[in-house]
C-alpha beads as a LAMMPS data file, in Angstrom:
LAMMPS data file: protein, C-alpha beads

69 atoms
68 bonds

1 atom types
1 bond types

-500.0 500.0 xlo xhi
-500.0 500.0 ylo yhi
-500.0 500.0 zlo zhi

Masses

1 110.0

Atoms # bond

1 1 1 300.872 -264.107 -2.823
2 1 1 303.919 -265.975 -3.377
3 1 1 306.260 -265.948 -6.488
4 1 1 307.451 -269.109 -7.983
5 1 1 310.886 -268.122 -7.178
6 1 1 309.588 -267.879 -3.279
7 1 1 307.786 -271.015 -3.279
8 1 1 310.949 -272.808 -4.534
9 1 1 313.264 -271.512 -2.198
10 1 1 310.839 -272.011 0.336
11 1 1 310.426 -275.471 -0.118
12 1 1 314.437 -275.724 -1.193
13 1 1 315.136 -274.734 2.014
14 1 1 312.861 -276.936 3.614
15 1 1 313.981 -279.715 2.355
16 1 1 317.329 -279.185 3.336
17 1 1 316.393 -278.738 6.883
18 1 1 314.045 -281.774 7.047
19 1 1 317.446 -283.935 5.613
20 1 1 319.517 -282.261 8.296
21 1 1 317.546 -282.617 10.977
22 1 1 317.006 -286.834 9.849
23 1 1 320.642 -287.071 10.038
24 1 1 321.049 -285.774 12.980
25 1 1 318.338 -287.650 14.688
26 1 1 319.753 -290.670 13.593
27 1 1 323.337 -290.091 14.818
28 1 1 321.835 -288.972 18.073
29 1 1 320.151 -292.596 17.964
30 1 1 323.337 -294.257 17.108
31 1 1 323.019 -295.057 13.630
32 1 1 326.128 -294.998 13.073
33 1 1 327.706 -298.542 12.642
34 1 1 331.368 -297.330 12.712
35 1 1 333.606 -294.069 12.677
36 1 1 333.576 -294.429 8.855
37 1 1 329.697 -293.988 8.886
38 1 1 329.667 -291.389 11.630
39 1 1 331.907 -288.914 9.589
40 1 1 330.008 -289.291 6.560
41 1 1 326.992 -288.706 8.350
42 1 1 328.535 -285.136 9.686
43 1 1 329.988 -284.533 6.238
44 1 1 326.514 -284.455 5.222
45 1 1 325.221 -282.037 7.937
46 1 1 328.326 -279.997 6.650
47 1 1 327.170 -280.212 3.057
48 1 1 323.678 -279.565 3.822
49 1 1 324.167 -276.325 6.216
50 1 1 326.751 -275.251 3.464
51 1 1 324.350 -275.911 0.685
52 1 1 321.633 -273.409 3.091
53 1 1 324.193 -271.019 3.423
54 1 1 325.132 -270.722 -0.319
55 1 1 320.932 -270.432 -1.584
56 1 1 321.075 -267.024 1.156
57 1 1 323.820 -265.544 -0.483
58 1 1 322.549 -266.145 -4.072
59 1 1 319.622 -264.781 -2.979
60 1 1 320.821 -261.547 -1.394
61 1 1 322.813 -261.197 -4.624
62 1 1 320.233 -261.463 -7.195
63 1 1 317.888 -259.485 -5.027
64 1 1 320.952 -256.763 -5.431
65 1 1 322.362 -256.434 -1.863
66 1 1 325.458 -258.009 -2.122
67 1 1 328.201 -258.401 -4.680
68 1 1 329.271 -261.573 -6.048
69 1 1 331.946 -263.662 -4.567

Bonds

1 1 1 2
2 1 2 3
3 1 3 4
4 1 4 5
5 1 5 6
6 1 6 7
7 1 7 8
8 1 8 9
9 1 9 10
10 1 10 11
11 1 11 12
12 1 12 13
13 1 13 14
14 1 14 15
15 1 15 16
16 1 16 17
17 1 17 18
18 1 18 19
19 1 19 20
20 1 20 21
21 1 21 22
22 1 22 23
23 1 23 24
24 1 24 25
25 1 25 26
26 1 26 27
27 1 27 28
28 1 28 29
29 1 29 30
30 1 30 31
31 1 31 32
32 1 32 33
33 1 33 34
34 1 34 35
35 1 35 36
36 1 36 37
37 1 37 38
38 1 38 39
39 1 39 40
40 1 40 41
41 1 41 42
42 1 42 43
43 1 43 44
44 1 44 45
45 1 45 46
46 1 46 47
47 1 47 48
48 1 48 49
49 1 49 50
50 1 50 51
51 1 51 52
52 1 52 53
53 1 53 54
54 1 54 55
55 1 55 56
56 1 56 57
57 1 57 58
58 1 58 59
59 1 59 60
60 1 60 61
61 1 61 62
62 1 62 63
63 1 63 64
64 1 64 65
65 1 65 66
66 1 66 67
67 1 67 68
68 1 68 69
């Protein structure tokens, strides 16, 4: 069975993927109306995968395996 903290970072992370992967599908479409639009778009992939990659390492340090930054 699942802990609350699991379920939340479960669906955290799930979340974040299901934005990333909308963006991403709609640049591929060409969403983007102009350069402007197209870099926010990525800056928001960026966020996103940085915002992924932050939750692991909070994780892995209050699950003890890693020191803090």
């Amino acid at each position: 069975m699942l802990t609350t903290k699991d379920r939340l970072v479960h669906e955290y992370k799930k979340l974040i993927r299901e934005e990333y992967i909308r963006i991403q599908e709609n640049l591929a479409s060409g969403s983007a109306m102009d350069y402007s639009q197209y870099r926010q778009q990525v800056g928001r992939i960026q966020g996103l995968a940085e915002a992924l990659e932050l939750l692991e390492a909070a994780l892995r340090i209050s699950d003890g395996n890693e020191r803090g930054i």
